[in-house]
VEXBAKOL-351697 format. One record per residue (C-alpha): residue in one letter; x, y, z. Coordinates in steps of 0.001 Angstrom, whole numbers, plus 500000, padded with zeros to 6 digits. Example, Ala and Ser with C-alpha at 12.3 -4.5 7.8 and 13.67 -1.06 7.14 Angstrom:
A512300495500507800
S513670498940507140
This chain:
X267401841213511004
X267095845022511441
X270494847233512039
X270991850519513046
X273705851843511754
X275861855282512494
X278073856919510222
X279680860205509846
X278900860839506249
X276755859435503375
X277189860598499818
X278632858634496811
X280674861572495755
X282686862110498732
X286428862166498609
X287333860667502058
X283809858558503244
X282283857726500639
X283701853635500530
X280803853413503358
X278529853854500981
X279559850075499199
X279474848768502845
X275869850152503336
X274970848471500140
X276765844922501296
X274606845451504266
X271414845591502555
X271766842411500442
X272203840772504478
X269656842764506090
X265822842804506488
X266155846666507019
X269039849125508055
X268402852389509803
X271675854413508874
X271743857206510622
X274608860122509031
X276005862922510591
X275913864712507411
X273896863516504305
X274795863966500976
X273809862365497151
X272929858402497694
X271130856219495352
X271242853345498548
X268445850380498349
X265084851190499382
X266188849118502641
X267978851589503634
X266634854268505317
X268715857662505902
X268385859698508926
X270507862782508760
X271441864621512564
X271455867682509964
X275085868654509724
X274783869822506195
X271933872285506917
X274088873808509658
X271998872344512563
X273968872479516419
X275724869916517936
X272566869833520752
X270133869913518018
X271995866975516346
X271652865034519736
X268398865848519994
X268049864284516607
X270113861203517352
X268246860824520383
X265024860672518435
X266123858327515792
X267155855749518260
X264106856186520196
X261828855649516827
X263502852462515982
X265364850610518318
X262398848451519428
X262880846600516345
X266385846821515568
X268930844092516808
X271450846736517568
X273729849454517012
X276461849245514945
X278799852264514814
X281625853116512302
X284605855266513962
X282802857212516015
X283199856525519868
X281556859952520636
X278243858793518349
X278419855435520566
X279033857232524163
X275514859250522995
X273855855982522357
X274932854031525421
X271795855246527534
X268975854085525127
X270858850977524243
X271290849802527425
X267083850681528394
X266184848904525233
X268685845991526003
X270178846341522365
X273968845599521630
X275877848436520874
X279178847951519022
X281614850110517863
X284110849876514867
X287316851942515496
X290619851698513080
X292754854070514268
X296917854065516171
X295540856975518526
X293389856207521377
X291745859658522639
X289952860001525922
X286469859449523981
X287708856023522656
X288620854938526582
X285241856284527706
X283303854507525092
X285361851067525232
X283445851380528892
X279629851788527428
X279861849363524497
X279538845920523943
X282473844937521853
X285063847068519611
X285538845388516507
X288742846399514452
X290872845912511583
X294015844433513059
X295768844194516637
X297389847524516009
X294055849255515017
X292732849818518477
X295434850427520872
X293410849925524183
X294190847127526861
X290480845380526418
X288851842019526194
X286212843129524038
X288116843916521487
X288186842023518442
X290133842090514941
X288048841563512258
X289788842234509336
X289587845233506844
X286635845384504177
X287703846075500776
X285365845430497763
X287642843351495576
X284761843322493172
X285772846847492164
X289552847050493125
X291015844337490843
X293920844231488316
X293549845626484832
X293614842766482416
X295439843974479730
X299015843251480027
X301345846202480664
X303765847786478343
X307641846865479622
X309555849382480875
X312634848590478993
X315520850918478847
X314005853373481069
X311351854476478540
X308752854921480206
X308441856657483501
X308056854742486381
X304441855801488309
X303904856927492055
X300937857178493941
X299458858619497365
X295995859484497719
X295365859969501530
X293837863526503549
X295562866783503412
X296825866557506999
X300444866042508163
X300282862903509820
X299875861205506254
X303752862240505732
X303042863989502389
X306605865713503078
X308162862504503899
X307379861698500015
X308245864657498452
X311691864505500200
X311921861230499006
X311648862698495484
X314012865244495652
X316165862560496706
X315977860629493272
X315241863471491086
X317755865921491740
X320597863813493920
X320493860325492228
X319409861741488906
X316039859325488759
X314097860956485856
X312231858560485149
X310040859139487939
X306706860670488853
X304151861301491408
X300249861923491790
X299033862982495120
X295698863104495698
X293703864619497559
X291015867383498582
X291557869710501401
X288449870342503291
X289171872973505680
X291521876182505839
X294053874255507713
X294139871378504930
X294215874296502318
X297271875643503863
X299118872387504288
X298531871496500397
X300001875203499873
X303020874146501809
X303493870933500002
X303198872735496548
X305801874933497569
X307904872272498984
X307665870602495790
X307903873984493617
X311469874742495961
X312897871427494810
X312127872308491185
X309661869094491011
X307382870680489352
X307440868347485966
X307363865184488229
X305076866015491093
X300854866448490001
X298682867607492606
X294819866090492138
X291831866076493696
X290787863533495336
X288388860563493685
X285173859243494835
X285756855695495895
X284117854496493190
X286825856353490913
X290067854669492548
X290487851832491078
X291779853520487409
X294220855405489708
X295759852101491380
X295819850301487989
X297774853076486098
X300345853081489091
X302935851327489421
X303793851896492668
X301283852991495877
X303570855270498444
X301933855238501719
X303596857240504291
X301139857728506570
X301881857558510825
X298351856350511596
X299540853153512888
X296477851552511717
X295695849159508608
X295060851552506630
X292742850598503441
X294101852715500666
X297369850177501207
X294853846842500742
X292725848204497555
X296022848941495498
X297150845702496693
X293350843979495756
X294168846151492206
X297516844614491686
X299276847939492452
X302792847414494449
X302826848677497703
X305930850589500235
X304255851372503632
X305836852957506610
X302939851692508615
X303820849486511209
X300341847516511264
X302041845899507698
X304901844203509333
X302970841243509659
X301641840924506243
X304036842283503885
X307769841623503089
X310420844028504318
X310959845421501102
X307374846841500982
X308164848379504366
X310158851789505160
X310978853655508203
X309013855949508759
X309928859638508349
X312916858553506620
X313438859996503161
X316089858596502167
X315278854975503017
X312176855677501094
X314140856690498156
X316125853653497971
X312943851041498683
X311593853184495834
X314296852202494088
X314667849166494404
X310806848191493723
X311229850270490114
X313096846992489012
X310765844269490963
X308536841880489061
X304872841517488638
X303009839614490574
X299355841415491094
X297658838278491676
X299811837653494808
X298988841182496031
X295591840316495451
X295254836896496881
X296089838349500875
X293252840876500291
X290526838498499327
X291599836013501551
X291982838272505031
X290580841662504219
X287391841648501456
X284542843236503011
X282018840572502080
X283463838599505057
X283805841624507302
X280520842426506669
X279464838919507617
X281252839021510652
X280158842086511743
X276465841385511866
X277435837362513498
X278425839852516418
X274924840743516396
X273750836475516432
């Protein structure tokens, strides 16, 4: 079988995108060919399967040339391909709708996300089927929607094996983690509040925080100022370390050191950074509503709420180990050699 396949961005180094590029791979070892077509192309080493077609974002080219270009790609090789799959993009699937449909190809769209924009409503229209991560990650009232699970490699995010050192009489500091995009509806401030809350109220020293993360535009550059200085205002300085974010590849040392993953984020979706600390062992506290169904109450806060993060921080600095548990509801309902199996069986 031959896919095409539409992504915003391929490049192994990239911060936010770049756990596509596993996918792509996953997809080769399934496929006779893939045609992945990239809004913006950047450093790959994919298998020589996969061809890249770049619309040119990274040279600078126009949105209309970029159609043009999308246009042509699907003209040179939808004859042969089954279909069109494409990843969280319902504009890149409204612009493929018309060729589809003369070639007779499916076109299906993957969309993981709580909002539901007036692109999303006009594209649930054109395509075949939306497949998703979870009844919460597309929002629209539609019967071809279906949930498909999340895709996490849980051949790289695993525990560590090496046993870790107690934390006995407050000895060693207990470790916090966020790695999400610089934008506020990730709650970043949420967190930090939640900090100030146990540093400098309930006298938690024994505490500290990594957030991670690279800000890509001016507005992201500002909002990482802000944080800083939130952080710098609270005198958090020696327990809050801004870093840049990790290519996926990188992550899983960062979940293994942690010992707890903080994920504030109002997305409403399932979102993956939760399920590949979980598939590395890492304890999880979500304010994301998606994990109601799947995770205990105390791994759940409300969201916005700083101080009932602080005290589900709290109490999780004392909670037992149990990695392999966290691990066993990722490979069982969310490892992306099953997703990626069940994506192309939409294509059967």
């Amino acid at each position: 079988m031959k896919l095409i396949i539409i992504v915003q961005k391929i490049d192994i180094n990239d911060d936010n995108l770049s756990f596509f590029y596993r996918t792509l791979e996953k997809f080769s070892e399934r496929l006779d060919e893939v045609y992945a077509i990239c809004l913006s192309e950047g450093e790959h080493h994919l298998p020589k399967n996969i061809k890249v077609l770049s619309l040119g974002k990274e040279r600078g080219y126009s949105k209309i040339r970029q159609l043009w270009r999308l246009q042509k790609f699907l003209l040179a090789h939808l004859s042969e391909a089954r279909g069109v799959y494409v990843h969280m993009g319902p504009v890149f699937a409204i612009a493929s709708f018309p060729l589809a449909k003369i070639f007779g190809k499916k076109l299906i769209l993957w969309y993981a996300h709580g909002a539901t924009p007036l692109k999303l409503k006009i594209a649930e229209k054109l395509v075949d089927n939306i497949v998703t991560s979870s009844p919460d990650g597309c929002r629209l009232s539609s019967k071809k929607i279906e949930a498909l699970g999340q895709g996490i490699d849980t051949e790289l995010f695993r525990p560590v094996q090496e046993a870790r050192l107690p934390r006995e009489a407050g000895l060693l500091s207990f470790r916090l983690l966020y790695a999400a995009r610089l934008v506020p509806v990730k709650g970043h401030a949420t967190l930090i509040e939640a900090m100030n809350i146990l540093v400098n109220q309930r006298k938690v020293c024994n505490i500290n925080l990594k957030i991670m993360g690279t800000p890509l535009v001016e507005s992201e550059k500002k909002y990482l100022a802000d944080l800083k200085e939130q952080a710098k205002n609270y005198k958090l300085n020696e327990h809050i370390e801004f870093l840049a974010g990790a290519p996926h590849a990188k992550m899983p040392e960062y979940y293994q050191e942690a010992d707890l993953f903080v994920n504030p984020s109002s997305t409403g979706s399932l979102d993956k950074v939760v399920l590949e600390a979980m598939a590395a062992g890492c304890l999880v506290l979500t304010c994301n509503e998606a994990y109601k169904k799947i995770l205990a109450d105390k791994y759940i806060f409300e969201k916005g709420n700083a101080n009932d993060l602080a005290d589900k921080i709290t109490n999780l600095m004392t909670a037992p180990a149990d990695p392999q548990l966290r691990r066993e509801i990722v490979v069982k309902h969310h490892n992306l050699n099953n997703l990626i199996d069940k994506i192309i069986g939409q294509f059967s």
